[in-house]
C-alpha positions as CSV (number, residue, x, y, z in Angstrom):
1,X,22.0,-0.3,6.6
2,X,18.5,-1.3,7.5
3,X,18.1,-5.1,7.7
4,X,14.1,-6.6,7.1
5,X,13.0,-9.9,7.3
6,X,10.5,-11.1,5.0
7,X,9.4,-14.5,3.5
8,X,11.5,-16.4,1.1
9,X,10.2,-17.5,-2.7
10,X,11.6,-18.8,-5.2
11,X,12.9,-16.5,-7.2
12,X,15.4,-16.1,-4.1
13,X,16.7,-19.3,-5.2
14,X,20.0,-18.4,-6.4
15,X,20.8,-16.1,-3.8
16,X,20.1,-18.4,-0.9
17,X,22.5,-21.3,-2.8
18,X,25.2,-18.7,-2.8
19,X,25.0,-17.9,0.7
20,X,25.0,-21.7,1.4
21,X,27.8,-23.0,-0.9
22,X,29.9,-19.7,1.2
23,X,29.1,-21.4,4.4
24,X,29.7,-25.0,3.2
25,X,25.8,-25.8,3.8
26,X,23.1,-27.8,1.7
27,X,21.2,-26.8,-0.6
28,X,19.1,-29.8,-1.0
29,X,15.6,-30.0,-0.3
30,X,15.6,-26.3,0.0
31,X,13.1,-25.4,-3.1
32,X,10.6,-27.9,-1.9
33,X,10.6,-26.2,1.3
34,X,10.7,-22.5,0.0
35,X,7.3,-21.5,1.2
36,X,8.6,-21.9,5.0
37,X,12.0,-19.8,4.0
38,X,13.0,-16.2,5.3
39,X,15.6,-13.7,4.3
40,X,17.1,-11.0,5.4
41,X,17.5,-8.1,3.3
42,X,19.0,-4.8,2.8
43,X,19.2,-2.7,-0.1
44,X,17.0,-5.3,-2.7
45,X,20.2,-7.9,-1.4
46,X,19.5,-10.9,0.4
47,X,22.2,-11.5,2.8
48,X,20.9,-14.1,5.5
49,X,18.7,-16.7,5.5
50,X,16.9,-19.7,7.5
51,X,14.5,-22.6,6.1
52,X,11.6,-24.6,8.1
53,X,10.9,-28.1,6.9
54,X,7.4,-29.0,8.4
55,X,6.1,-32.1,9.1
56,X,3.0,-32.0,11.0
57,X,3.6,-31.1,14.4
58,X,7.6,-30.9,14.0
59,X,9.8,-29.3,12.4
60,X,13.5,-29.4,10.9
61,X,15.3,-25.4,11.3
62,X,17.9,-25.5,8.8
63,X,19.9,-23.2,6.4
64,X,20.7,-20.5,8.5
65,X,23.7,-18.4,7.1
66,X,24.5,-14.9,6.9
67,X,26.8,-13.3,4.8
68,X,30.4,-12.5,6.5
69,X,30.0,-8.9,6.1
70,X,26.4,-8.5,8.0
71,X,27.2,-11.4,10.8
72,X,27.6,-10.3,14.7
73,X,24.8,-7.5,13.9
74,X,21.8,-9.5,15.4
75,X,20.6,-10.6,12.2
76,X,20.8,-14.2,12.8
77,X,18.7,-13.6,15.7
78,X,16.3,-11.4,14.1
79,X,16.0,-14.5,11.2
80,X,15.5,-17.5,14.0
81,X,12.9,-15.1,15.8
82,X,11.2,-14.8,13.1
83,X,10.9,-18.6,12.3
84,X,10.5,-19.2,15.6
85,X,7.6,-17.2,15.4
86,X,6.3,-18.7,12.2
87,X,6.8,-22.3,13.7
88,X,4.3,-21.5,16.6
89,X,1.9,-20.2,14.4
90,X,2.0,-23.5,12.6
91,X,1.2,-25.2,16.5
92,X,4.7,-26.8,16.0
93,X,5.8,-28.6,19.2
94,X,9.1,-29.3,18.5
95,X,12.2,-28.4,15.7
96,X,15.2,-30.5,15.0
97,X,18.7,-29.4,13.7
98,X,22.2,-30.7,12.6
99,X,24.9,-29.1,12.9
100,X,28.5,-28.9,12.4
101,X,29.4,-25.1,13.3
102,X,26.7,-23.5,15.2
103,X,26.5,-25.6,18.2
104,X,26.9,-23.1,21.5
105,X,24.7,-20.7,19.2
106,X,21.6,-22.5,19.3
107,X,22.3,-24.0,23.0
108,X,21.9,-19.9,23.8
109,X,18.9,-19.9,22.0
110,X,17.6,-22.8,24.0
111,X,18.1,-26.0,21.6
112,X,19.5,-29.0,24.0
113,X,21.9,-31.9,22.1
114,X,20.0,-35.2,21.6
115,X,20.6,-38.5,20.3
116,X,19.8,-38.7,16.4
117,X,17.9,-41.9,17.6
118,X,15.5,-39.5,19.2
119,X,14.4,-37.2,16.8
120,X,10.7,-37.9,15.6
121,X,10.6,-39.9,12.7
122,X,9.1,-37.7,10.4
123,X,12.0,-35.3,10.7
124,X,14.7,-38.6,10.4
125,X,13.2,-39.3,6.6
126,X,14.2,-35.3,5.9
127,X,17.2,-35.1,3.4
128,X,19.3,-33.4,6.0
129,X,18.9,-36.6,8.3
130,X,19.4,-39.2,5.5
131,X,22.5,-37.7,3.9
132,X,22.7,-33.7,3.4
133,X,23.9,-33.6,6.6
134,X,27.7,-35.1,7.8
135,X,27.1,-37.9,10.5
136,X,29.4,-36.3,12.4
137,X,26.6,-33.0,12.5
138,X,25.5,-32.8,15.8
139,X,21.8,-33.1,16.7
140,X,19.5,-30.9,18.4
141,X,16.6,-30.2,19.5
142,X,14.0,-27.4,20.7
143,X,10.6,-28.3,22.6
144,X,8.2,-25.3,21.5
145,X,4.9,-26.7,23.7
């Protein structure tokens, strides 16, 4: 089956807390940031997505999950491409993330670990620094410029 990205709205709502509350992820904080959503898709089904919170010249990457069944098939990569993409457009020069699974995946995809004392504060005021997200997450970060 065919897999397309396209942008998220909110009548994906529903569908994109499902595939969180599967991978123990947030949902907070998601519908205020729909507009900078994707997900992928097959048949009219969304079964991945990923979220961009913006803030000015940074960003926070988060909710990235795909369902069990369409995972290994490159369509995490063909999600984080495509808001990696739609970061640059926006002139971003750097993205944050916490994690507590998908550490040696994004250190492939070129994030390094950092210090949560060094993320820009902006991005520390974000519900998934201030309490979405575990302390024990780990942080990192991806310079874009």
């Amino acid at each position: 089956m065919d897999v397309y990205i396209r942008h998220a709205n909110k009548s994906d709502l529903p569908k994109i807390r499902d595939l969180l509350v599967i991978h123990g992820l947030p949902f907070e904080g998601v519908e205020q940031h729909i507009n900078n959503f994707f997900a992928a898709v097959t048949d009219d089904v969304i079964v991945g997505t990923i979220g961009l919170e913006v803030y000015g010249i940074f960003g926070s990457l988060r909710s990235a999950a795909i369902h069990p069944d369409y995972q290994n098939k490159g369509n995490g990569s063909k999600l984080y491409d495509k808001l990696i993409q739609h970061a640059k457009s926006l002139n971003m020069k750097e993205i944050y993330l916490l994690t507590t699974t998908a550490e040696k995946y994004f250190l492939r995809k070129g994030f390094t670990k950092i210090d949560r004392d060094d993320v820009a504060h902006e991005v520390k005021l974000s519900d998934e620094f201030t309490g979405a997200c575990p302390a024990s997450a780990v942080c990192m970060m991806l310079k874009l410029y």
